[in-house]
TIVEXPA-592570 format. One record per atom (N, C-alpha, C): z, y, x. Coordinates in steps of 0.02 Angstrom, whole numbers, padded with zeros to 5 digits, always signed. Atoms other than C-alpha are relative to their C-alpha. Layout:
# TIVEXPA-592570
ZYX;...
# end
This chain:
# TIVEXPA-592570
+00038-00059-00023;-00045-01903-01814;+00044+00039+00049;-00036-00023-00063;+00002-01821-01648;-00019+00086-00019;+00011-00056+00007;+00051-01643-01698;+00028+00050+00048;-00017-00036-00062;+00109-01581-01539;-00031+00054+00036;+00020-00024-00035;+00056-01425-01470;-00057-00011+00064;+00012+00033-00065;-00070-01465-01324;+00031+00077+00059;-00021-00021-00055;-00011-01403-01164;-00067+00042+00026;+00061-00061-00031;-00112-01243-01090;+00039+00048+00059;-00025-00042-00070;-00093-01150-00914;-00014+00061-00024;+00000-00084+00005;-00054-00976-00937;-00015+00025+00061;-00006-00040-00056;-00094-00847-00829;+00048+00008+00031;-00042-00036-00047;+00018-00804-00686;-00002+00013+00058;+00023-00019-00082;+00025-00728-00530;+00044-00011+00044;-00031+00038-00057;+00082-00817-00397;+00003+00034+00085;-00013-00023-00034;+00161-00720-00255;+00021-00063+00087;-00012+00037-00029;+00196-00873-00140;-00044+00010+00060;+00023-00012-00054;+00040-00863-00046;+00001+00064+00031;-00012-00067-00030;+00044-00686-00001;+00070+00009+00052;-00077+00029-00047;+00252-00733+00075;-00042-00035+00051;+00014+00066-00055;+00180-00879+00160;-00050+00034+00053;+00043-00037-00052;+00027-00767+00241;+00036+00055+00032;-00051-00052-00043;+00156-00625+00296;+00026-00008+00049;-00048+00025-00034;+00279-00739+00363;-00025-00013+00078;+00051+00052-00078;+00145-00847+00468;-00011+00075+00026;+00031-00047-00044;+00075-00670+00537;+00044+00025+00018;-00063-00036-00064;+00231-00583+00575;+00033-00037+00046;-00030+00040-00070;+00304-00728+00660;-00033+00000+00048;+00075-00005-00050;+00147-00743+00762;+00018+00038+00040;-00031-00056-00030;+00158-00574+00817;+00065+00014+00031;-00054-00021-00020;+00328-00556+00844;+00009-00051+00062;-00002+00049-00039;+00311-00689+00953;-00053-00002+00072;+00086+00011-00035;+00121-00678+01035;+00035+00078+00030;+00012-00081-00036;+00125-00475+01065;+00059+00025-00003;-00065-00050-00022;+00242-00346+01158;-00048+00059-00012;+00038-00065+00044;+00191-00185+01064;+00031+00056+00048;-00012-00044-00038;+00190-00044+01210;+00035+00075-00039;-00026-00055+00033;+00316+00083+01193;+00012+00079+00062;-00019-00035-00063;+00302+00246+01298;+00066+00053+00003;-00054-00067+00011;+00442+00372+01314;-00020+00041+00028;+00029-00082-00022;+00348+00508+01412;-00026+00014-00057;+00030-00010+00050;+00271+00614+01296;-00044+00075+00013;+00010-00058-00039;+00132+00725+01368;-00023+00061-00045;+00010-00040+00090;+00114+00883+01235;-00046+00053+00056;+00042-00041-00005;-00024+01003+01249;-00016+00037-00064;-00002-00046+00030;+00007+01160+01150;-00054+00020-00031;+00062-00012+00034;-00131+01204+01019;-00006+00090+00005;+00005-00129-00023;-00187+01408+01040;-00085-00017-00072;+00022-00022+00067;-00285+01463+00867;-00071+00006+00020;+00066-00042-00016;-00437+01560+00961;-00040-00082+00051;+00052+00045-00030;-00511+01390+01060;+00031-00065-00020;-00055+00082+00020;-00408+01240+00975;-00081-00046-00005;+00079+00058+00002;-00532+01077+01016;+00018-00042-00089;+00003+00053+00039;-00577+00983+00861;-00017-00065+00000;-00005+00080+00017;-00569+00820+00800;-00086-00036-00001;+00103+00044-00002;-00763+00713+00812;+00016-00020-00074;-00003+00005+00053;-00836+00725+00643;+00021-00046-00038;-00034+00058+00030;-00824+00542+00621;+00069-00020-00004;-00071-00005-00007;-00657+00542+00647;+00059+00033-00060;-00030-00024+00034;-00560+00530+00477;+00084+00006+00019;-00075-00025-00023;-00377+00609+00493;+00046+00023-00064;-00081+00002+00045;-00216+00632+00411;+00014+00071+00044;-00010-00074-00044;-00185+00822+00434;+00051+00046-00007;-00069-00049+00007;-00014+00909+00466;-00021+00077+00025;-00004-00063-00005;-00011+01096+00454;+00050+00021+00007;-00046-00029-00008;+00097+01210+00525;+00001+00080-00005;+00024-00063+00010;+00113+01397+00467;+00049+00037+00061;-00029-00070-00042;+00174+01559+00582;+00090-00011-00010;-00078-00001+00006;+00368+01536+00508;+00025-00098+00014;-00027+00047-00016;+00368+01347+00556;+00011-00065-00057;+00008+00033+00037;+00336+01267+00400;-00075-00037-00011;+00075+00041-00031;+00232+01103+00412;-00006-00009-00088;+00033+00031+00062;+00130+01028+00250;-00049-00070+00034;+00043+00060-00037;+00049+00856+00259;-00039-00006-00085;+00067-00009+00029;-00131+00880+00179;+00024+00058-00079;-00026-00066+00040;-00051+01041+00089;+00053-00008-00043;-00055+00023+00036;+00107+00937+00025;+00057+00071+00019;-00030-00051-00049;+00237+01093+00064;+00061-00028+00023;-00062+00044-00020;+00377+01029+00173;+00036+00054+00037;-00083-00043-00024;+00530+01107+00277;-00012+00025+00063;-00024-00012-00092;+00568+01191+00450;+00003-00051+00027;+00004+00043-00033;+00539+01109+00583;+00044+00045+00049;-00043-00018-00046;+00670+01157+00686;+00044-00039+00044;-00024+00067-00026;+00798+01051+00818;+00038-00033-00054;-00049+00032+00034;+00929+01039+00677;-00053-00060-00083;+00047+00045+00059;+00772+00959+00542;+00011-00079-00002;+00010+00092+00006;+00788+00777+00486;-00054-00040-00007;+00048+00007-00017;+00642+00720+00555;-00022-00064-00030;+00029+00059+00029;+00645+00554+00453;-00038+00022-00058;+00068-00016+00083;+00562+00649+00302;-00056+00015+00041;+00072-00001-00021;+00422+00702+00420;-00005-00071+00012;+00028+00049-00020;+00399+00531+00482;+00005-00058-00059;+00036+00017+00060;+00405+00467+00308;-00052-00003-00036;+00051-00014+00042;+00289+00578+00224;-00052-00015+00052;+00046+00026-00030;+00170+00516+00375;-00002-00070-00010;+00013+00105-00013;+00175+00322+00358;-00030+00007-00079;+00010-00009+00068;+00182+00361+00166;-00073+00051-00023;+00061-00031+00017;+00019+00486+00158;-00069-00048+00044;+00059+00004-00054;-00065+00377+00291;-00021-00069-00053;-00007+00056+00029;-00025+00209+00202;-00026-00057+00035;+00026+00043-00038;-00075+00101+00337;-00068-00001+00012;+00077-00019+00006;-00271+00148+00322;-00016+00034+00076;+00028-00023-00056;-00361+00208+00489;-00011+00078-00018;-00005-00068+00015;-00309+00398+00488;+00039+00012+00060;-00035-00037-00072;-00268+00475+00660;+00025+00075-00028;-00036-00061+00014;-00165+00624+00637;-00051+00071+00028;+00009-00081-00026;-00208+00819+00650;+00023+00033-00015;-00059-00031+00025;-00117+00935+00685;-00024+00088+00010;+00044-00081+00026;-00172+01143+00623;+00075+00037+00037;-00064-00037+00003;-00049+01251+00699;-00009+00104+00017;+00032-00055-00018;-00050+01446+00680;+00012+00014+00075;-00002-00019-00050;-00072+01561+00813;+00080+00009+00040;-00055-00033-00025;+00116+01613+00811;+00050-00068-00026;-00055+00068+00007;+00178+01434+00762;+00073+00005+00056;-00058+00011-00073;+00351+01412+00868;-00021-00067+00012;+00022+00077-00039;+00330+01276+00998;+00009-00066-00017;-00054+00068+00010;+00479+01170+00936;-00023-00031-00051;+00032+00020+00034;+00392+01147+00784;-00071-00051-00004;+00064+00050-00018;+00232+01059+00858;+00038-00039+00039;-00027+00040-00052;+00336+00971+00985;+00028-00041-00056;-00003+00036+00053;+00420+00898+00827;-00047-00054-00028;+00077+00063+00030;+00266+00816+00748;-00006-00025+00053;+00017+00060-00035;+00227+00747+00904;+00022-00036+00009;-00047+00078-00007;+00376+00656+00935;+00008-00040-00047;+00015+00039+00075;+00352+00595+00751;-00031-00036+00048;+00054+00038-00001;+00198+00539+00810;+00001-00056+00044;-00035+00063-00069;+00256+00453+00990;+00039-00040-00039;-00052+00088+00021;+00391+00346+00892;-00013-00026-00043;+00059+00056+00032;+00272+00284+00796;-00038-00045+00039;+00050+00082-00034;+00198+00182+00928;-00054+00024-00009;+00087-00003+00010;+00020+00261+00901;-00021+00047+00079;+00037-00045-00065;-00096+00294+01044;-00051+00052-00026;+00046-00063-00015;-00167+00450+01071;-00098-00039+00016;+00066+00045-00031;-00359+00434+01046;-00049+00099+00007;+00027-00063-00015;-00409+00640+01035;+00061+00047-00003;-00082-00040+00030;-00272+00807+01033;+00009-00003-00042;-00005-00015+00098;-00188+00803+00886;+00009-00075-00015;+00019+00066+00047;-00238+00629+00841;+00030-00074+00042;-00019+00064-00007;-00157+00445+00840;-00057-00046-00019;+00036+00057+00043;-00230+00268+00818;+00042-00035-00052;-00068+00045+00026;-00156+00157+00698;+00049-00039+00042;-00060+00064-00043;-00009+00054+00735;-00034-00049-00002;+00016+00071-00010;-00055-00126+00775;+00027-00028-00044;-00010+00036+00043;+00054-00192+00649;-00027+00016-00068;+00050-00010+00071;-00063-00099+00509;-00054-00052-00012;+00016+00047+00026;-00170-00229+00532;+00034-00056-00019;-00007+00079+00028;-00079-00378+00501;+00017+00025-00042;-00019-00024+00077;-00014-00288+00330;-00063+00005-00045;+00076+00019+00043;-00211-00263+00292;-00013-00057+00001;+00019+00085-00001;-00259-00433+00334;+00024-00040-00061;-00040+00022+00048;-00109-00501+00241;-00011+00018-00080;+00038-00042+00048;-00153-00408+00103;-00065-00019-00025;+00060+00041+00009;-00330-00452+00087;-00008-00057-00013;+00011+00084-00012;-00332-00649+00133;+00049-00015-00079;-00030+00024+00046;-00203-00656-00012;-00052+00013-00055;+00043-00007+00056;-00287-00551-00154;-00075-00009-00010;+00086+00017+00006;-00484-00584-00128;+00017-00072-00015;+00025+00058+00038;-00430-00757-00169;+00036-00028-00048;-00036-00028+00073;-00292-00743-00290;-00044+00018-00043;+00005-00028+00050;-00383-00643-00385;-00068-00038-00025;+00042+00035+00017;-00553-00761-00398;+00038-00058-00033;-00037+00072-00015;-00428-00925-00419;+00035+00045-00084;-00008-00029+00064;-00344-00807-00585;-00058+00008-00034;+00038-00025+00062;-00513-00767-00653;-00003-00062-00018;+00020+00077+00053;-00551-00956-00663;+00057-00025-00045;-00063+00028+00060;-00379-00980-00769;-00023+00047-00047;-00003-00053+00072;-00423-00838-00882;-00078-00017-00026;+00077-00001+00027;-00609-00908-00882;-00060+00063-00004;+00039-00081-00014;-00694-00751-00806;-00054-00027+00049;+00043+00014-00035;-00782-00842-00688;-00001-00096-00021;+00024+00048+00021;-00856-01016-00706;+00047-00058+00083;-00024+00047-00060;-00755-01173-00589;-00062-00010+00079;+00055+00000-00050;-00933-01187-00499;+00002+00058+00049;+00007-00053-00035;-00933-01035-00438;+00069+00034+00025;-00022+00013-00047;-00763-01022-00382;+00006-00020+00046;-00005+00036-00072;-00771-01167-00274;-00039+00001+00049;+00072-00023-00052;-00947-01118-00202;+00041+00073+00039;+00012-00052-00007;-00860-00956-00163;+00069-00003+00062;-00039+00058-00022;-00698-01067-00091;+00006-00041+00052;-00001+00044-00031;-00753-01184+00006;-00026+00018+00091;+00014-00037-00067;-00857-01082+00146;+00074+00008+00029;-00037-00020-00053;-00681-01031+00191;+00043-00034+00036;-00048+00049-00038;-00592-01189+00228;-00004-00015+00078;+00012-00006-00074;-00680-01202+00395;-00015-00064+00000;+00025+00061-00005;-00719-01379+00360;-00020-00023-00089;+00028+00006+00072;-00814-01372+00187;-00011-00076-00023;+00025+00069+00011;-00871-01558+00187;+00078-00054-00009;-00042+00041+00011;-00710-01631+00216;+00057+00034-00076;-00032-00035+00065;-00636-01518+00080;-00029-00022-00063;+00037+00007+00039;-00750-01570-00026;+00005-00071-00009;-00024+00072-00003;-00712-01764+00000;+00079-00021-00046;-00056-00002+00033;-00530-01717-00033;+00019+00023-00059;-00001-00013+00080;-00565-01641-00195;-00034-00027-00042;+00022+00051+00043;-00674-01775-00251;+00058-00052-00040;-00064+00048+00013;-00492-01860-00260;+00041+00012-00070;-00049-00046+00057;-00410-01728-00375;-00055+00007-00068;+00037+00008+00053;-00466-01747-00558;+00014+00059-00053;+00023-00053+00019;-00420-01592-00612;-00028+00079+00013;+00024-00056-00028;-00513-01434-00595;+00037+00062+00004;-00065-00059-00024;-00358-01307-00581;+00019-00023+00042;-00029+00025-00092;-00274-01427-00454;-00073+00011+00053;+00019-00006-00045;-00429-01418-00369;-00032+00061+00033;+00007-00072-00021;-00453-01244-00336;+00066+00037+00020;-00068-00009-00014;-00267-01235-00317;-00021-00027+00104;+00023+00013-00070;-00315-01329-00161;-00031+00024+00034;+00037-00057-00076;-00451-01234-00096;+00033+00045+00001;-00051-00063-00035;-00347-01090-00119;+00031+00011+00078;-00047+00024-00068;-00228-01168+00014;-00046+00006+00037;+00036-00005-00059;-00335-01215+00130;-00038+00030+00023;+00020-00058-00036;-00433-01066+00125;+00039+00049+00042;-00041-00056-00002;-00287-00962+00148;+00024-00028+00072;-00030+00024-00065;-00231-01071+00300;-00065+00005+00053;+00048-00023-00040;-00384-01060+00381;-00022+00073+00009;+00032-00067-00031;-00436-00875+00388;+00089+00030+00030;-00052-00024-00040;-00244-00852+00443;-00007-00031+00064;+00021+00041-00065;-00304-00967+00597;-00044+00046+00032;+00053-00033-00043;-00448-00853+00613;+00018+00071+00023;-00017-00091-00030;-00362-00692+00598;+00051-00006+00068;-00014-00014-00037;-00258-00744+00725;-00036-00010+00077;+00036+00007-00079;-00374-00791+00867;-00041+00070+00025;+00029-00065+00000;-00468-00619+00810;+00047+00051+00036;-00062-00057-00004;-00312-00528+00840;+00018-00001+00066;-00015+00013-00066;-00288-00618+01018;-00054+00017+00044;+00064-00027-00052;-00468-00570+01064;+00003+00063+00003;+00007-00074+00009;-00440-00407+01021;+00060+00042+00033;-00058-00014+00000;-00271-00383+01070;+00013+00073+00050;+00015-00047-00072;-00295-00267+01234;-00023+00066-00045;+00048-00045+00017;-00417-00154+01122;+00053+00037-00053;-00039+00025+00060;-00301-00164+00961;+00053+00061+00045;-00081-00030-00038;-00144-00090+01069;-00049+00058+00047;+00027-00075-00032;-00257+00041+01173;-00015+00044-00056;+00040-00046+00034;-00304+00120+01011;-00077-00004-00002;+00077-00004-00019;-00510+00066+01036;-00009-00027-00068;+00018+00035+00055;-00513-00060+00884;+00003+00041-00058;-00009-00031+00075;-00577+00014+00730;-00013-00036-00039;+00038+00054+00058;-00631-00111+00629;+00059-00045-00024;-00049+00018+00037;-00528-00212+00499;-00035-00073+00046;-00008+00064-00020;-00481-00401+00570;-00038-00041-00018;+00044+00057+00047;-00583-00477+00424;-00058+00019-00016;+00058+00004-00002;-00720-00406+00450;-00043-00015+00077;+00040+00037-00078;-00775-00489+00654;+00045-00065-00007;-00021+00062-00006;-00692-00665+00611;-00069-00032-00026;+00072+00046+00062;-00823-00808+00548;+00011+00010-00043;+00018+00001+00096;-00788-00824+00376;-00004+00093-00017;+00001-00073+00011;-00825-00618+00376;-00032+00005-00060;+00033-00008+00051;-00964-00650+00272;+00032-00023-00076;-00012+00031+00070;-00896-00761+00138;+00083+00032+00003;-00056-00053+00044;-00728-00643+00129;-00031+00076-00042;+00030-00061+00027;-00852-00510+00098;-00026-00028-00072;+00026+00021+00068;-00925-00618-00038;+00048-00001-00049;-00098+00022+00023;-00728-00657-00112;-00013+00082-00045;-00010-00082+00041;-00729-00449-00132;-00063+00021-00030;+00032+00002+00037;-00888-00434-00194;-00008-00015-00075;-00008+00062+00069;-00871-00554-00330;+00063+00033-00049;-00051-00029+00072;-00713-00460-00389;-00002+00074-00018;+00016-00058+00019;-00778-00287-00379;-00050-00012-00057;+00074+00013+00031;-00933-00341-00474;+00012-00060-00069;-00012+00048+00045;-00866-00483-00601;+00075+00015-00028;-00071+00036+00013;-00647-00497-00601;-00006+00076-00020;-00021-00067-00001;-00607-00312-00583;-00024+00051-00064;+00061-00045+00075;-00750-00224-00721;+00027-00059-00044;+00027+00054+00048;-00711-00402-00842;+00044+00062-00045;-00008-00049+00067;-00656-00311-01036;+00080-00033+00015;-00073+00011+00017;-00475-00398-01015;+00044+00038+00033;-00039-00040-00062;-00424-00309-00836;-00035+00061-00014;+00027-00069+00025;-00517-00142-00888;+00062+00044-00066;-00047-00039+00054;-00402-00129-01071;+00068-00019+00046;-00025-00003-00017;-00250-00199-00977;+00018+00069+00070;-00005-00047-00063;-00269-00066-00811;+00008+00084-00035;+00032-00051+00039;-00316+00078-00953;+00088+00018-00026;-00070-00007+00037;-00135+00039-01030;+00041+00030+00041;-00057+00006-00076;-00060+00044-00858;+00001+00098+00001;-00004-00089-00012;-00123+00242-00847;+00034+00017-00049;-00022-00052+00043;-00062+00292-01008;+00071-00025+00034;-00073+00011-00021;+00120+00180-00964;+00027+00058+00044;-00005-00042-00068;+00127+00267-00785;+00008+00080-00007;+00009-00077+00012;+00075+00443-00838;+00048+00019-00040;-00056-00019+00045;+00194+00452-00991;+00078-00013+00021;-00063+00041-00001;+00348+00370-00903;+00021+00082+00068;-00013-00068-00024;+00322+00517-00756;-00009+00061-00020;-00002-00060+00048;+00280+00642-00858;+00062+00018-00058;-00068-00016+00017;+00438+00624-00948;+00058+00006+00040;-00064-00010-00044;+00564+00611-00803;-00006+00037+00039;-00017-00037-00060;+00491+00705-00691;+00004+00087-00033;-00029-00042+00042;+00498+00846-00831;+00055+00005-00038;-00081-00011+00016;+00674+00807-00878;+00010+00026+00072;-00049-00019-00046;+00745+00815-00701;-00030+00092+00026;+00018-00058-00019;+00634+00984-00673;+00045+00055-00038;-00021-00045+00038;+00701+01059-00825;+00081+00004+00005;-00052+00010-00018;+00879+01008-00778;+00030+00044+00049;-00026-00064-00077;+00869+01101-00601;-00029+00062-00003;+00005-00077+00005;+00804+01253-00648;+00036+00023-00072;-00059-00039+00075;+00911+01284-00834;+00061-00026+00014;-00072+00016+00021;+01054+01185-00796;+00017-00033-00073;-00035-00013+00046;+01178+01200-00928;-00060-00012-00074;+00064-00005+00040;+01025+01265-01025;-00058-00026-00017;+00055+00042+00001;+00909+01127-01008;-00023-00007-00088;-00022+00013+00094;+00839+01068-01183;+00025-00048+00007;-00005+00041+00015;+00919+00946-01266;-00026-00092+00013;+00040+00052-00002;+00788+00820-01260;+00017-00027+00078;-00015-00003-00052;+00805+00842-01055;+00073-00025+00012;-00075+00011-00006;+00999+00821-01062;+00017-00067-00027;-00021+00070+00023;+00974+00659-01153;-00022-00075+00038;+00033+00054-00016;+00842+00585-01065;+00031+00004+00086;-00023+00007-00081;+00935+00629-00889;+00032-00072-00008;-00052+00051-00008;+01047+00474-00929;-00038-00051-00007;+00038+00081+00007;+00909+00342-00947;-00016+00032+00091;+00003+00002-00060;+00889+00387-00753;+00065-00039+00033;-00056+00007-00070;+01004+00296-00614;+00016+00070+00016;-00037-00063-00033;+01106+00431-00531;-00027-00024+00070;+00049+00000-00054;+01036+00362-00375;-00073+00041+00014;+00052-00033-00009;+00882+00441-00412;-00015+00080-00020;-00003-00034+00044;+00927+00587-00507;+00051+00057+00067;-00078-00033-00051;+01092+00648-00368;+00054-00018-00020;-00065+00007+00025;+01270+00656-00380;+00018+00035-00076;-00013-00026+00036;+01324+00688-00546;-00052+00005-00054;+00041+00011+00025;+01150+00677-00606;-00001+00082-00004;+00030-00065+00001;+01132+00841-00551;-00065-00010+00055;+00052+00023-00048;+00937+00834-00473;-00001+00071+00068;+00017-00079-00046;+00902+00959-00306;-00024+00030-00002;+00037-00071-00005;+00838+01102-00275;-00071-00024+00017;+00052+00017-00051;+00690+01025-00174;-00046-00042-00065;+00049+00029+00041;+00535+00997-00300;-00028-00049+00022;+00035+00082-00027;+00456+00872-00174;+00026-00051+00001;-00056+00061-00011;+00617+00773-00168;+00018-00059-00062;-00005+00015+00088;+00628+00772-00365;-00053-00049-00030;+00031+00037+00034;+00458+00703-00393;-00002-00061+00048;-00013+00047-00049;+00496+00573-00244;+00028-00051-00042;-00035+00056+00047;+00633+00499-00328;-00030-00021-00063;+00016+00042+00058;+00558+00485-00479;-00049-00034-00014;+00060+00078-00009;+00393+00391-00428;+00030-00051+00026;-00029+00053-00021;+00525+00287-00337;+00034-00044-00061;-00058+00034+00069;+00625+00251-00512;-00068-00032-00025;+00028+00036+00032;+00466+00213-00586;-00033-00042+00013;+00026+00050-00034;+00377+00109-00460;+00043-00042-00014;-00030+00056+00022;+00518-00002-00469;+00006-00039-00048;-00018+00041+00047;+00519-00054-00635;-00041-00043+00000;+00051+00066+00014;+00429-00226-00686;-00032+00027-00062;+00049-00002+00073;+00289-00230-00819;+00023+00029-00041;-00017+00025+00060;+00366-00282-00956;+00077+00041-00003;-00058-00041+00016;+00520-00155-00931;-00024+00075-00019;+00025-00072+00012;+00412-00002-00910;-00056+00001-00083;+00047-00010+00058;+00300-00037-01058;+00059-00011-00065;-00069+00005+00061;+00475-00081-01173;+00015+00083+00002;-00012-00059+00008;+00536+00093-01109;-00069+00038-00025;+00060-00075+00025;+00371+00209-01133;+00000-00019-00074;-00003-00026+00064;+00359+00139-01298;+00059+00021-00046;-00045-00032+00027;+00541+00177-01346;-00003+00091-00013;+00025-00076-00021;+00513+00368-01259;-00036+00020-00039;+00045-00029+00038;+00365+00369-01374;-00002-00012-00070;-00039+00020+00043;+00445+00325-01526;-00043-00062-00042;+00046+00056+00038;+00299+00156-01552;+00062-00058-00011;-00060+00055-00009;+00468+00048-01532;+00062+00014-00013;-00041-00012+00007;+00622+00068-01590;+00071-00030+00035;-00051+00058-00029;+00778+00017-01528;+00046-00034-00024;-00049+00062+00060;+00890-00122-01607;+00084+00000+00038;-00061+00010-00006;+01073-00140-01613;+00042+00072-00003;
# end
């Protein structure tokens, strides 16, 4: 009697194609397009009593600037803008509030704003590479799309190609959903008559979907290219290629089936409490640290040392600067993996104990 375990594919998520779709598109690019860079920079002073606005349709990413020269991005509160300012935190908290999404800038400035202060944001905005498409307002960069694209082409079929390992969706209806995107369905369909099992062969369409709509995004990208770099193109890459429709079907299918199934609902549910309890404890230690000091509580003084000092300051003394404080510490906790942050929250929360 053969009492051997049988052999079973676990879930995992396979980062390979998402590399391999990056690589192919940034080489491309880096190669295909010269991304216009201007160094004039023509500024036109905003005045309070007739400032032109932005066209309704026209969603924006909106820097404010008050009377003493202090900007906010969408009421975040940030620093002087003055010559001596380190202008990489403004042009941080812009890439970082915009997140690559179609958001042209605007910029509020009072009546008694100082000049140097708007002249600031703009040159943010010039060495960013974004064209001017109204005052005030940028287009995206050109390389935001290939990061959306990339992005997309990976997970809309990742994440169908995982439900059929976890059995969320039925093999049929992956490969019906699959095969539209190879660009040559029939002969795909020949070559997987070959393969006898049904994970290798969705492993396969994977591929060759994934190699084909990177074919298409790039011919899209070369038709467009002129439009794309003037600032005219608004529209995402993957949605005016052929397979538009059947990528729309890909996201469909996982808004409406993968995404709502009862396994990724209790898993995503865990993720809020993890997330919420892991910043809600550090970023209330390091608060209570820089305003008592000495006097912090206890609890605060203990839990400063499960922080890096990288994220925390020198000495693991945190700054003065409240925006800076909770910076670092979505940065400490973004970093961690899964299976480190859910070991810590439940230590923090005393469901786990610790051994040794």
């Amino acid at each position: 009697m053969n009492l051997r375990p049988r052999r079973r594919d676990d879930p995992e998520l396979n980062l390979v194609p998402m590399i391999d779709v990056v690589l192919v598109l940034l080489i491309f690019f880096m190669i295909a397009t010269s991304l216009r860079h201007e160094s004039e920079l023509e500024i036109r002073l905003p005045e309070a009593s007739s400032g032109k606005s932005l066209p309704d349709s026209l969603a924006s990413l909106e820097v404010s600037i008050d009377a003493a020269g202090h900007y906010s991005i969408h009421g975040i509160e940030g620093r002087l803008l003055d010559p001596t300012t380190d202008v990489a935190l403004l042009r941080e908290g812009l890439l970082k509030a915009s997140g690559g999404r179609e958001l042209p800038l605007k910029i509020s400035a009072d009546g008694q704003t100082p000049h140097q202060a708007v002249v600031t944001v703009l040159e943010v905005a010039g060495q960013l590479g974004l064209e001017p498409v109204a005052p005030g307002a940028w287009s995206r960069h050109p390389l935001a799309y290939l990061v959306e694209a990339a992005d997309d082409i990976c997970y809309r079929i990742i994440d169908v190609e995982d439900a059929f390992r976890l059995q969320q969706l039925r093999y049929e209806e992956v490969r019906d959903l699959l095969l539209p995107l190879t660009g040559e369905p029939e002969r795909a369909r020949r070559k997987m008559d070959r393969i006898t099992r049904p994970k290798e062969r969705i492993e396969y369409l994977r591929a060759k979907a994934i190699g084909a709509i990177i074919e298409q995004v790039h011919q899209c990208f070369m038709t467009h290219e002129d439009a794309i770099l003037a600032g005219a193109f608004t529209e995402e890459l993957l949605d005016v290629i052929p397979a538009a429709d059947a990528m729309r079907a890909l996201k469909e299918c996982g808004e409406q089936r993968v995404y709502v199934s009862r396994p990724v609902v209790e898993v995503e549910a865990a993720g809020f409490e993890v997330l919420g309890g892991l910043l809600e404890s550090f970023v209330t230690t390091v608060n209570d640290i820089a305003d008592h000091g000495p006097n912090a509580s206890s609890r605060s003084r203990m839990l400063i040392h499960l922080i890096p000092e990288q994220f925390t300051g020198p000495g693991r003394v945190p700054t003065a600067d409240l925006y800076r404080r909770a910076l670092a510490i979505t940065d400490f906790v973004s970093g961690m993996t899964d299976s480190y942050a859910v070991t810590l929250f439940k230590k923090l929360t005393g469901m786990s104990l610790p051994t040794g």
